[in-house]
MARVEXBA-614426 format. One record per residue (C-alpha): residue in one letter; x negated, y negated, z negated. Coordinates in steps of 0.02 Angstrom, whole numbers, plus 32768, in hexadecimal, padded with zeros to 4 digits. Each point is the difference from the previous one (the first is absolute). Layout:
BEGIN
AXYZ ...
# end
This chain:
BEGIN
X800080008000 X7F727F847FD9 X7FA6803A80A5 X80AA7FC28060 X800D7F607FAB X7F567FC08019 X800B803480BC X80A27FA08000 X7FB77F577FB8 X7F65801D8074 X8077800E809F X804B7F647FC7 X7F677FA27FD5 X7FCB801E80AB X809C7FC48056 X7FD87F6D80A0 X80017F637FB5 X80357F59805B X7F637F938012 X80107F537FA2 X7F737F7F8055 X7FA67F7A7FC2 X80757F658009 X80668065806D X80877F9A8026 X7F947F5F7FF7 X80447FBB7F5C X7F6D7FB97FBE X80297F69809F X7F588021804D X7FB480B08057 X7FAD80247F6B X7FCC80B98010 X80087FF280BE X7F697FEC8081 X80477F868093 X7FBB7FBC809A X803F7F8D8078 X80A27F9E7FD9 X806180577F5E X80717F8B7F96 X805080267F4D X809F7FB07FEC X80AF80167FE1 X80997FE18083 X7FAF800C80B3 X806F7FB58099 X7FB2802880A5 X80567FB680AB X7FDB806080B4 X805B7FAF809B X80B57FEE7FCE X7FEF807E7F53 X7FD87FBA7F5F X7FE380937F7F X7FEB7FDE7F32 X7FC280857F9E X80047FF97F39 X7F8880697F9F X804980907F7E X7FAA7F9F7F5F X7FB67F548021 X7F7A7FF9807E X7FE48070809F X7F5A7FFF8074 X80187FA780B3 X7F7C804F8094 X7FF07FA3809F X7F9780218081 X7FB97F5B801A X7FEC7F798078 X7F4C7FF5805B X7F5C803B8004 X7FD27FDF7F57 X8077809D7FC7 X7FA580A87FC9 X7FE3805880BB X803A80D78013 X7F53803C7FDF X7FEF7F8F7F60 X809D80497FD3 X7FD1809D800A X7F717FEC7FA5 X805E7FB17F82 X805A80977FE4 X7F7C80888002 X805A804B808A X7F9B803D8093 X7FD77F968090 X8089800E808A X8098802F7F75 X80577F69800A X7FAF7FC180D2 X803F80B9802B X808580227FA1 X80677F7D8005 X808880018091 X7FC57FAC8098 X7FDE7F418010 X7F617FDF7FDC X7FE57FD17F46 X7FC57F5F7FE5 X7FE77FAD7F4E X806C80137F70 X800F80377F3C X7FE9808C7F73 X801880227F44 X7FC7809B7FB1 X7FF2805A7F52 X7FAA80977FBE X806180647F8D X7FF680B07FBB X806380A67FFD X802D809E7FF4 X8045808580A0 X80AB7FDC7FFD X7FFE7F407FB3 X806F7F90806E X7FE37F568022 X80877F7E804F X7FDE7F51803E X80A27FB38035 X7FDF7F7280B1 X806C7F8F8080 X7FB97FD180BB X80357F73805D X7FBD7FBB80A7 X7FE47F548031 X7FC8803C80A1 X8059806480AC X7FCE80888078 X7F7B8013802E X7FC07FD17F7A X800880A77F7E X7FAA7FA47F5C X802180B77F96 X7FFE800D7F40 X7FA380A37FBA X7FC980597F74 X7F6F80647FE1 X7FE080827F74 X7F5E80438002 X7FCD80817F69 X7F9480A67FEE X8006806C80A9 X80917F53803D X80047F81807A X80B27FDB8027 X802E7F668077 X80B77FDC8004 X80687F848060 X808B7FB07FAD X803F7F888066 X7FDF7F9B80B8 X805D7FAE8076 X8025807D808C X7F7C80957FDE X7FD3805B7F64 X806580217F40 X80A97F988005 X800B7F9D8099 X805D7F6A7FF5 X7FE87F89809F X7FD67F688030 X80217F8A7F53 X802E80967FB0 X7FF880377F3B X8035807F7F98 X804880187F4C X7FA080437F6E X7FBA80A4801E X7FA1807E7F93 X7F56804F802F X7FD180AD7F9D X7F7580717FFF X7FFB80A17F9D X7F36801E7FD0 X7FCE80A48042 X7F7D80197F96 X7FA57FCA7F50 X7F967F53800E X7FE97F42802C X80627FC7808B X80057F63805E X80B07FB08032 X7FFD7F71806E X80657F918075 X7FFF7F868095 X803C7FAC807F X7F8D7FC680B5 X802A7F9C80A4 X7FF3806180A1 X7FBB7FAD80A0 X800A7F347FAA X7FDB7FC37F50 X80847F987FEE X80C280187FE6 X7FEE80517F60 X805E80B67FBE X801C80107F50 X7FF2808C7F8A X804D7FE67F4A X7FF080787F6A X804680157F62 X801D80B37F7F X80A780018007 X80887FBD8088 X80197F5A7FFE X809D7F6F8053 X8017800880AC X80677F7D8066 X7FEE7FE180C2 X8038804280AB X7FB7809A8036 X7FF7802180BE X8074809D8025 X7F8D80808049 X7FF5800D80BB X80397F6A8024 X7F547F9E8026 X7FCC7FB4808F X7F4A7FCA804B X80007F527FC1 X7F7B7F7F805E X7FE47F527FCE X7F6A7FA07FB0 X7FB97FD47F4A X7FF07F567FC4 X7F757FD87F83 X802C80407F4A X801D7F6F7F87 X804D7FC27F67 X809D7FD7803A X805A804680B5 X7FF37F8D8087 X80C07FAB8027 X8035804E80B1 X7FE57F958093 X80977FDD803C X7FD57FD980B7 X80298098806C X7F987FDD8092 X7F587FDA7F81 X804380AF7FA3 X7FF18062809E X7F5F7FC48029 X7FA280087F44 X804280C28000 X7FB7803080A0 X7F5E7FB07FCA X800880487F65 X802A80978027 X7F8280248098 X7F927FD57F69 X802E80817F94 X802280868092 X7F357FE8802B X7FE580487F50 X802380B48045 X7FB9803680A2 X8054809B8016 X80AA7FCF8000 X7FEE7F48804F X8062800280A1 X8097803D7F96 X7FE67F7F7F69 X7FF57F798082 X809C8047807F X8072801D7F43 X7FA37F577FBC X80377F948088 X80B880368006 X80277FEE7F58 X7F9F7F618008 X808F7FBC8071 X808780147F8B X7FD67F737F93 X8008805C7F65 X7F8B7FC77F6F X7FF1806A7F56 X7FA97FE27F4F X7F9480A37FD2 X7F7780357F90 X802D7F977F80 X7FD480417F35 X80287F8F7F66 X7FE6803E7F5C X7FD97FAA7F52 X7FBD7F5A8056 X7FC4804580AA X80557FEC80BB X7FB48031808D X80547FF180A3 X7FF87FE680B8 X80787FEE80A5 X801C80B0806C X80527FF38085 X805880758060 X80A480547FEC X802680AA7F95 X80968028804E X802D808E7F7C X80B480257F96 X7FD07FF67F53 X802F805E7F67 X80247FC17F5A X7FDA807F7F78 X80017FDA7F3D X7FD380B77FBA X7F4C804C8022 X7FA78099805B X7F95806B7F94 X7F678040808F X7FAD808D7F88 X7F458019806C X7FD180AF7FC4 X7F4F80478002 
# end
């Protein structure tokens, strides 16, 4: 009888635990127990606008992290990202779905566990940006005998694809530890083929507010259309339709030169679109004191969905 009991409170001692990081859900108001690069923000209520969307995402407690992947050359590059992940070169160049990754942002922690430990980070996407521009968000687990690389979220290719100016809800990322060790969890977000026209990646430890439009799946379209510099404030629409027409097509033979491959069909779908005379405010982000945002122009052209409840997106290993 004693032999059972203590092989019944040894089976139970040795049940999978739920992992608890350090300042998991970023309550101390900083990243505190966090390694960051690039652009990472601590703060609470986050409202991020992409062409006619404007998306505001609450955090569980009082603070959630904001990732965006940046605006110029100055942001960490793919290899540096890499590096700063202790992943091996070509994980993230490679792996990632196909656009050519540019610049953009990370934040890891080492924790430890046992086989069977479970760890859950809980993250929103939302893109400032359009096809064919992908901008994906990831995370990365890497651990003894593990390298995992997995997409979250992009615009049209990889994870949850939501479209041009597209977001989704809170979602929750988990990953069961297939062995006894230390593990590295990490996340981020890059720009493909530009580094501007930011994506966003936020995180918290448990499901935060959602409010917003969410573009009903399958209903995207190729959007063209050009990017005006990024600023404090977004620039008042010019109201003149014949100077409209003619700043698109400039701006967006601009932007079309960005990506060889695919420039006689950004310039054909750029120019129409240009001559509809529609102007939209995108990749705009305010947050505790900061607003950045620009003019896009183009035209979505997509039905939109309004949704108050939230999508649970369990990533096993």
């Amino acid at each position: 009888m004693k032999t059972i009991v203590l092989m019944l409170v040894a089976a139970l001692g040795a049940q999978a635990a739920v992992i608890t990081l350090n300042n998991h859900g970023f309550e101390a108001g900083n990243a505190s127990g966090w390694t960051t690069t690039g652009m990472v923000n601590v703060q609470g209520t986050a409202t991020i606008s992409g062409g006619s969307n404007t998306w505001i995402y609450g955090p569980v407690g009082s603070y959630l992290a904001v990732l965006s992947s940046g605006e110029g050359s100055s942001m960490p590059s793919i290899s540096a990202l890499e590096t700063f992940f202790g992943v091996t070169p070509g994980l993230l160049s490679g792996g990632l779905p196909p656009g050519n990754a540019t610049v953009g942002s990370g934040i890891y922690q080492d924790f430890s566990g046992n086989a069977g430990d479970m760890v859950r980070m809980y993250w929103a996407y939302a893109a400032t940006d359009y096809v064919p521009f992908n901008d994906p968000a990831f995370a990365i687990v890497r651990g003894p005998s593990v390298e995992q690389l997995t997409v979250l979220a992009s615009i049209y290719n990889g994870g949850i694809t939501v479209g041009s100016f597209g977001a989704t809800g809170w979602q929750s990322f988990v990953y069961t530890l297939p062995a006894t060790g230390t593990y590295r969890l990490g996340f981020g977000v890059v720009n493909t083929s530009d580094n501007i026209v930011p994506g966003y990646l936020l995180l918290d430890n448990a499901r935060g507010t959602f409010s917003g439009d969410i573009p009903e799946p399958g209903a995207f379209v190729l959007v063209g259309g050009g990017s005006a510099g990024i600023g404090r404030t977004a620039a008042a629409p010019d109201r003149s339709l014949s100077l409209r027409r003619a700043r698109r097509q400039r701006q967006s033979a601009r932007r079309c030169d960005r990506i060889p491959s695919a420039q006689e069909d950004c310039h054909e779908s750029a120019a129409r679109i240009s001559e509809d005379g529609v102007s939209r405010t995108a990749g705009g982000f305010a947050g505790d004191g900061i607003h950045l945002s620009g003019e896009l122009d183009g035209r979505s052209g997509h039905r939109r969905l309004r949704r108050t409840g939230q999508l649970d997106w369990s990533v096993l290993p």
